[in-house]
C-alpha positions, 0 to 999 in steps of 0.5 A, spaced: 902 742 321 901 749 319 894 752 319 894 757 313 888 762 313 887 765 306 885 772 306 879 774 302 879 781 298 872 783 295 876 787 290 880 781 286 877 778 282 882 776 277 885 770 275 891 766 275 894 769 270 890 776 271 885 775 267 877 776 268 876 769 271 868 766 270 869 759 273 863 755 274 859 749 270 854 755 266 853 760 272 856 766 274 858 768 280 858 775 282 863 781 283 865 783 290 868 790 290 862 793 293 859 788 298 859 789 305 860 783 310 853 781 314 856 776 318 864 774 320 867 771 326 872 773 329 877 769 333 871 763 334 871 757 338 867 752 339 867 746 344 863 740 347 865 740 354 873 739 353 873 737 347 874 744 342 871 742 335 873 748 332 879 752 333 880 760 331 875 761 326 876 767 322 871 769 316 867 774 312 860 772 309 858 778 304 851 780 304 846 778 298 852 772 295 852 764 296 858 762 301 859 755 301 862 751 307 866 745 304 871 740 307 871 732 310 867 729 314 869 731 321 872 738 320 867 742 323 862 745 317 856 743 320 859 745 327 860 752 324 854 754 320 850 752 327 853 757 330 852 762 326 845 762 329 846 759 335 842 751 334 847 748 339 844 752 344 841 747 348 846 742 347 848 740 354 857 741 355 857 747 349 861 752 350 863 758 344 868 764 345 870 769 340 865 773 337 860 772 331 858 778 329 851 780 325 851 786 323 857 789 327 853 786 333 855 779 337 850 773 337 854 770 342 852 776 347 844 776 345 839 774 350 833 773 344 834 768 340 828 768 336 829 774 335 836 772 332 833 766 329 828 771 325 834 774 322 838 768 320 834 763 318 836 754 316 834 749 311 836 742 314 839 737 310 833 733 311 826 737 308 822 737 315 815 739 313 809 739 318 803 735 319 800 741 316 796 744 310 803 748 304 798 754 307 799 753 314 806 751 313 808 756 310 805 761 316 807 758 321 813 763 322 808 769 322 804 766 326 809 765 332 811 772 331 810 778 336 807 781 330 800 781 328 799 780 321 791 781 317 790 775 314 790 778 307 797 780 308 798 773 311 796 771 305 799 775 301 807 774 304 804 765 304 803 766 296 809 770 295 814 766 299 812 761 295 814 764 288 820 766 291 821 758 293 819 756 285 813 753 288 807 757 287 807 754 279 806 746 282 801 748 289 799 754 288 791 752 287 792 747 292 794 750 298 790 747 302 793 740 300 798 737 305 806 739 306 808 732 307 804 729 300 809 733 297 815 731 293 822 730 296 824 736 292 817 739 293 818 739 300 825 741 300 822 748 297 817 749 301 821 749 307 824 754 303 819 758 303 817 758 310 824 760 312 823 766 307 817 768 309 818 772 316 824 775 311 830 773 315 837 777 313 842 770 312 839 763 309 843 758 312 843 751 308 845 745 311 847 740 305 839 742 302 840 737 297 843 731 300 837 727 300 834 729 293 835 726 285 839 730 280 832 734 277 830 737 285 837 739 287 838 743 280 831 745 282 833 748 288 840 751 286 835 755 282 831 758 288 839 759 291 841 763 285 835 768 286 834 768 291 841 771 293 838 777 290 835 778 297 838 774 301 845 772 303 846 765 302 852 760 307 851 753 305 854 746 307 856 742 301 859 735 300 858 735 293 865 740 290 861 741 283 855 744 288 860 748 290 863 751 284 856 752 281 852 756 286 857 759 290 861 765 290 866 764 297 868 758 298 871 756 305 875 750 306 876 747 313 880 741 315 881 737 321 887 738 325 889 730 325 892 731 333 888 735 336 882 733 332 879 739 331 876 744 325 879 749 322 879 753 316 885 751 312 883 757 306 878 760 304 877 766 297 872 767 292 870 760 289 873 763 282 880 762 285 879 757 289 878 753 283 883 756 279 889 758 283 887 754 290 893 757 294 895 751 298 896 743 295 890 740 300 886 745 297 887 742 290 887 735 293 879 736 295 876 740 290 880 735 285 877 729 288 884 726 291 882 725 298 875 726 302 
């Protein structure tokens, strides 16, 4: 099997044919040509004692835009963008080799991962608000920080999370209301707004809508979509169309039928992934012909 790594240029942004390409479902993606990367890996691998889950991974995420993971069940996605800020750690056999780098610095090598995970926050696929007022939800990383905050200004970084999160206009006179009476979509939003509140750099979202109706994952697409614009987004998806419509780097993993291990077949911008996918399992999975 040949395992092949598509290149990612941040300057091309034409088409098939040459032409300006804008591929979406009604949205934008955004040029490249001058966006830095944030993170990247180089040369990763992942391992569960002898098993290896992933095998030389090798990709660029650029700051203040959406990448988003896709690929079949069991071809390492969620694998990867744990690893990004290290939620695997306490899990017993793990083993990682290579680098990944947050602003030219490995996060394999850090010895603060709270300080790691301030700056690279996560959104799990299941909203998990605390048995706690939105308020206190929405502090509780300021309140676990080194840092003292005065209360006007907690206050102040609580109410703005939540209008970042597109959840001020439904809570906003009610904050004192519990998290876990909210709505799916609701609750999902507010876990958002926990996660941005410490204004972390990288926002990593493990399929954020998988458990939500139509009208909460358009909601949430919405929140992505704005907040990229100080935030670098890296989502897992299953859903192809999510993936076309929010994103702007598309990166599709496989699994090695023999070794079973993840890899990333291809990766671009979601422009040509779409359009012009440079190998033919790339257009089978975003064509809906197998995974």
């Amino acid at each position: 099997m040949v395992k092949k790594v598509g290149t990612y240029d941040f300057s091309d942004q034409s088409g098939p044919d040459g032409e300006d390409t804008n591929y979406t479902a009604g949205r934008t993606h955004d040029d490249y040509s001058h966006s830095k990367a944030i993170m990247d890996t180089e040369h990763f691998n992942f391992f569960y004692g002898d098993f290896q889950a992933l095998t030389d991974v090798n990709v660029q995420i650029p700051e203040h835009h959406i990448t988003a993971f896709i690929g079949p069940s069991g071809c390492g996605k969620s694998t990867l963008l744990r690893s990004l800020n290290r939620m695997q750690d306490r899990v017993p056999s793990v083993r990682m080799e290579g680098a990944i780098h947050l602003d030219g610095k490995n996060v394999l090598e850090m010895e603060d991962v709270v300080e790691l995970r301030t700056r690279v926050g996560m959104i799990f696929q299941r909203a998990n608000p605390f048995p706690m007022s939105i308020f206190d939800n929405v502090a509780y990383g300021m309140k676990l920080s080194s840092q003292e905050y005065s209360k006007s200004e907690m206050e102040d970084r609580v109410h703005e999370a939540l209008k970042d999160a597109a959840l001020w206009n439904d809570v906003g006179d009610n904050l004192d209301k519990s998290g876990i009476a909210l709505s799916g979509g609701q609750q999902q939003r507010l876990c958002i707004a926990r996660a941005i509140v410490v204004e972390p750099d990288v926002l990593l979202m493990d399929e954020p809508c998988a458990a939500l109706d139509p009208i909460s994952t358009l909601a949430i697409e919405d929140t992505m979509l704005e907040l990229k614009e100080r935030y670098t987004i890296v989502i897992v998806t299953h859903n192809i169309q999510q993936a076309a419509r929010v994103s702007d780097q598309t990166v599709f993993m496989l699994m090695d039928p023999e070794t079973r291990s993840g890899y990333v077949h291809e990766y671009g911008t979601t422009i040509e992934m779409f359009t012009s996918p440079q190998t033919q399992e790339t257009n089978d999975y975003i064509t809906g012909r197998f995974g």
